[in-house]
Each structure stands twice: as C-alpha cells, then as structure tokens.
C-alpha positions as CSV (number, residue, x, y, z in Angstrom):
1,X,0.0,0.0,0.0
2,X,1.0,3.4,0.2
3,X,1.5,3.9,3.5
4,X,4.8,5.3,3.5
5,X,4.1,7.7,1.1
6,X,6.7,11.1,1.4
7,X,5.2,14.3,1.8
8,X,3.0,15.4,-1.0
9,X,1.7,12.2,-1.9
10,X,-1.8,10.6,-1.1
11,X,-1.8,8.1,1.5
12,X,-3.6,5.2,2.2
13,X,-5.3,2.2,1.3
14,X,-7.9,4.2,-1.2
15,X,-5.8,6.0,-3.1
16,X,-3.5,2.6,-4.1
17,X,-4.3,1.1,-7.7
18,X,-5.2,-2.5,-7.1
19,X,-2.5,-3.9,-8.5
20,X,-0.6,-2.7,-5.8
21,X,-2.1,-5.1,-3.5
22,X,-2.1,-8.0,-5.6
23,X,0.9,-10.8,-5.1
24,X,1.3,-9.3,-1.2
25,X,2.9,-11.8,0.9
26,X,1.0,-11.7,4.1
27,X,2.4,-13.4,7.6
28,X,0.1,-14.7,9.7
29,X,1.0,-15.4,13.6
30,X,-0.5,-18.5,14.6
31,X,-0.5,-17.8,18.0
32,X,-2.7,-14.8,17.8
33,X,-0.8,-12.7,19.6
34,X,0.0,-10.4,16.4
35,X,-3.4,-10.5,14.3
36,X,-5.6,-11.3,17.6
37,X,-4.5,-10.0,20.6
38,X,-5.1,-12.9,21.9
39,X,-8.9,-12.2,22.6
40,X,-10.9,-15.1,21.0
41,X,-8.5,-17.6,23.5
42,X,-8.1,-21.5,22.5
43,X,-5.4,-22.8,20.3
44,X,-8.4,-23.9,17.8
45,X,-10.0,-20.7,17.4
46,X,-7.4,-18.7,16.4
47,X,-6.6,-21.1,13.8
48,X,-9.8,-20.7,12.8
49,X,-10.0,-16.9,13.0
50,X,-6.2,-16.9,10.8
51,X,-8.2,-19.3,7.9
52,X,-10.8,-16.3,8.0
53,X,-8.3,-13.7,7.5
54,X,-5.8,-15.9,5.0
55,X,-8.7,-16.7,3.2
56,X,-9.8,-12.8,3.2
57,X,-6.6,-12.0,2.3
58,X,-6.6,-14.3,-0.9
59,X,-10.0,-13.7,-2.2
60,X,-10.2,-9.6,-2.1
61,X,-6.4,-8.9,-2.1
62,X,-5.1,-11.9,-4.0
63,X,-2.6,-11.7,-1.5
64,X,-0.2,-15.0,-0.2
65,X,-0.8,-15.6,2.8
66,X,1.7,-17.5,5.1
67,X,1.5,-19.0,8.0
68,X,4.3,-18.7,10.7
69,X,4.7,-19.2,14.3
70,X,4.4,-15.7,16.3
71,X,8.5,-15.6,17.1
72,X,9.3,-16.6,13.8
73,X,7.4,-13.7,12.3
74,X,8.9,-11.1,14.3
75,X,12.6,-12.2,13.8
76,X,11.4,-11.9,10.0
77,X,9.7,-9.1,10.2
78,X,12.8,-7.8,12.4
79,X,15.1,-7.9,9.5
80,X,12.4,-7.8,6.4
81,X,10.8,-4.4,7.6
82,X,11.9,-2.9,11.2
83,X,15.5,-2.6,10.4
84,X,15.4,-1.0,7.4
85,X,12.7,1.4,8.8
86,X,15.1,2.1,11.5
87,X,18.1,2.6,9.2
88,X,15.8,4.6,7.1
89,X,15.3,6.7,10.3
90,X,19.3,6.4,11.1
91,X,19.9,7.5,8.3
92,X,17.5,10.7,7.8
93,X,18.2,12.2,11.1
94,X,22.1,11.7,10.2
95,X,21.3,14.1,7.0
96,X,19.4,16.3,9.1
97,X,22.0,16.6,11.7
98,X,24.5,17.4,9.2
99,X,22.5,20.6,8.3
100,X,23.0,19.7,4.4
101,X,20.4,21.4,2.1
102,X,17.5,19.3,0.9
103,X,18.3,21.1,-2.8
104,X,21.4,18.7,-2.7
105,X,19.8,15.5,-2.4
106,X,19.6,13.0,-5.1
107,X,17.6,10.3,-5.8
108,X,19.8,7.9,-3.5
109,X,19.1,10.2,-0.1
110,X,15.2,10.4,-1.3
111,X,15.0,6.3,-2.0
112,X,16.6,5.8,1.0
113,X,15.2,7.9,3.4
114,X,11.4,7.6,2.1
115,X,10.6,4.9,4.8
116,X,12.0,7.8,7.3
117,X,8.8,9.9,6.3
118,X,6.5,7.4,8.2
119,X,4.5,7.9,11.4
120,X,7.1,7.8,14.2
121,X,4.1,7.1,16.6
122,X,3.4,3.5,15.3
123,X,7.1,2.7,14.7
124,X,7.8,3.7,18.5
125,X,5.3,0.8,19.1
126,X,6.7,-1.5,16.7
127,X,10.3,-1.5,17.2
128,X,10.1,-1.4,20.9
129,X,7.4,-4.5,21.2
130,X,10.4,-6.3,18.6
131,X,13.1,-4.6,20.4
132,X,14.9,-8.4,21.1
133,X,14.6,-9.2,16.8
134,X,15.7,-5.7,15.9
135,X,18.6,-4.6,17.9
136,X,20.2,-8.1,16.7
137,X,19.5,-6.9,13.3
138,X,20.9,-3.7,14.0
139,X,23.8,-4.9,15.7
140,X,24.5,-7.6,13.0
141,X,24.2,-4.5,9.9
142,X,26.3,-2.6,12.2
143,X,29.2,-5.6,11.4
144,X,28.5,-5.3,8.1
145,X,29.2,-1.6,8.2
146,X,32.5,-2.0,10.3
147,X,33.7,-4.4,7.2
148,X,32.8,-1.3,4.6
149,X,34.6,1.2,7.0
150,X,37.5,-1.0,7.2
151,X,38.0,-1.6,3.3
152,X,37.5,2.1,2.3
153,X,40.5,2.7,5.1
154,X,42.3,-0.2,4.3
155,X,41.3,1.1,0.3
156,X,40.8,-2.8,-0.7
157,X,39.2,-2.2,-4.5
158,X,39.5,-6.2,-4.7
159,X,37.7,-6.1,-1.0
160,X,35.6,-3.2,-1.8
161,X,34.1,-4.2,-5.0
162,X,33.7,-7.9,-3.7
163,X,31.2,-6.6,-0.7
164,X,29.4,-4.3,-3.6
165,X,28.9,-6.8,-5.9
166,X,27.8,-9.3,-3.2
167,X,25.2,-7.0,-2.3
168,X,24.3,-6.1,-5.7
169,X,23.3,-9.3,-6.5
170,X,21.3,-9.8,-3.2
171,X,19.2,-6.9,-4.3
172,X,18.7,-8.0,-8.1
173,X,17.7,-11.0,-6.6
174,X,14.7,-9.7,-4.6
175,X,12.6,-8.3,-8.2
176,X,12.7,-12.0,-9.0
C-alpha cells in the first residue's frame, strides 16, 4: 500500500491502484498474539480466525498468505521491515543533523530515506514490542558496516568491489 508515502503524496489504502495489492505476501501469527490480541482464547479458534483472514486476504487482495509461528514472524519481520525502517530513520536524522540542504539531495538520499517519512508514533510501538529481533538486526548491519569502514580505510578495490557486488546481487535477486 501506500502507507509510507513522502510528503506530498496521497496516503492510504484508497488511493493505491489495485494492482498494488495484488501478489502481497501476508504473515500470519498463529498464536494470535500479532493478528488477535489474543482475545478469541483457544489454540483452535485462532486457527480458525487466521483461515478467515488468509482466506480474506486471498480472495479480495489476491494476497499470499503464510502462516508462521508468532516468534518466527517477528525475527522476519525484524530484518524484512523494522531494520530498514530504522536505518531509514538512522539515516535521515544523520542528514538532518548534518545541516545539508535538501536542494542537494539525489535520488539515493530520497530512495533511502522515504521509509524515514513514516509515522514515528506507530514505529515507537513496533520497534520497541520487537526490540529483542531488531537490535540483533541492527547490531549484525552494524558488522556489516565496520567491514565497509574498514575496506574504504584499508582502500581494498578487490575487498571493496567484492562486498558491492555481493550485495548487488542480493538486491537484483529480490525483483525476481
């Protein structure tokens, strides 16, 4: 959907073409926890009450639904969505600290720091409930930064280019 929209653009649900919700992989907690709060009770019923929603899912938003125990979603979910909201975040506030002017910004600050234009209420929520999931994430990307400091000191081209290309593919990969 177009919930992360960046200043400017229409928001919401309503304003998506459908196509946009069409192919979504959807994760569904079987513990209820996530989609249920818990508040229907019984191992059964909330199996039932996930077929409901898969099965909503499928029908109007010709969506793919998975299902996946409650601690597997959020160490997903950690590394799928809340750390690269929270790097999109890190990263903003370290452009805005630096006092550069927006004029300068290309397409690679605006890509990367769109996610940073979401509501901060709900990812206060989000990435403190998953605080466990995402500060391994975090602290695991932070490595993976540390390697890229060290060959653009060390000025490894062989090194440098290896960790580009690595990641390079990894991205083309995803569209597929």
């Amino acid at each position: 959907d177009r919930m992360t929209a960046t200043d400017g653009e229409r928001r919401g649900v309503a304003v998506g073409a459908d196509v946009v919700l069409r192919a979504v992989l959807g994760l569904l907690a079987l513990d209820g926890r996530l989609l249920l709060r818990g508040r229907l009770g019984g191992r059964d019923r909330r199996h039932r009450a996930a077929d409901t929603v898969a099965s909503f899912w499928e029908r109007t938003l010709e969506a793919a639904p998975v299902r996946i125990d409650a601690e597997a979603h959020d160490r997903q979910l950690a590394w799928t969505s809340h750390l690269p909201q929270a790097i999109a975040y890190a990263l903003a506030k370290s452009l805005a600290d630096r006092g550069l002017s927006a004029v300068s910004f290309g397409s690679g600050a605006k890509d990367t720091t769109r996610l940073a234009a979401s509501n901060p209420e709900m990812w206060v929520d989000i990435l403190l409930y998953n605080q466990a999931a995402v500060s391994e994430a975090l602290e695991q990307t932070e490595g993976e930064i540390t390697e890229l400091r060290r060959l653009l000191a060390s000025r490894d081209v062989a090194g440098l280019r290896r960790f580009l290309e690595a990641a390079k593919v990894f991205r083309e990969g995803i569209e597929r």
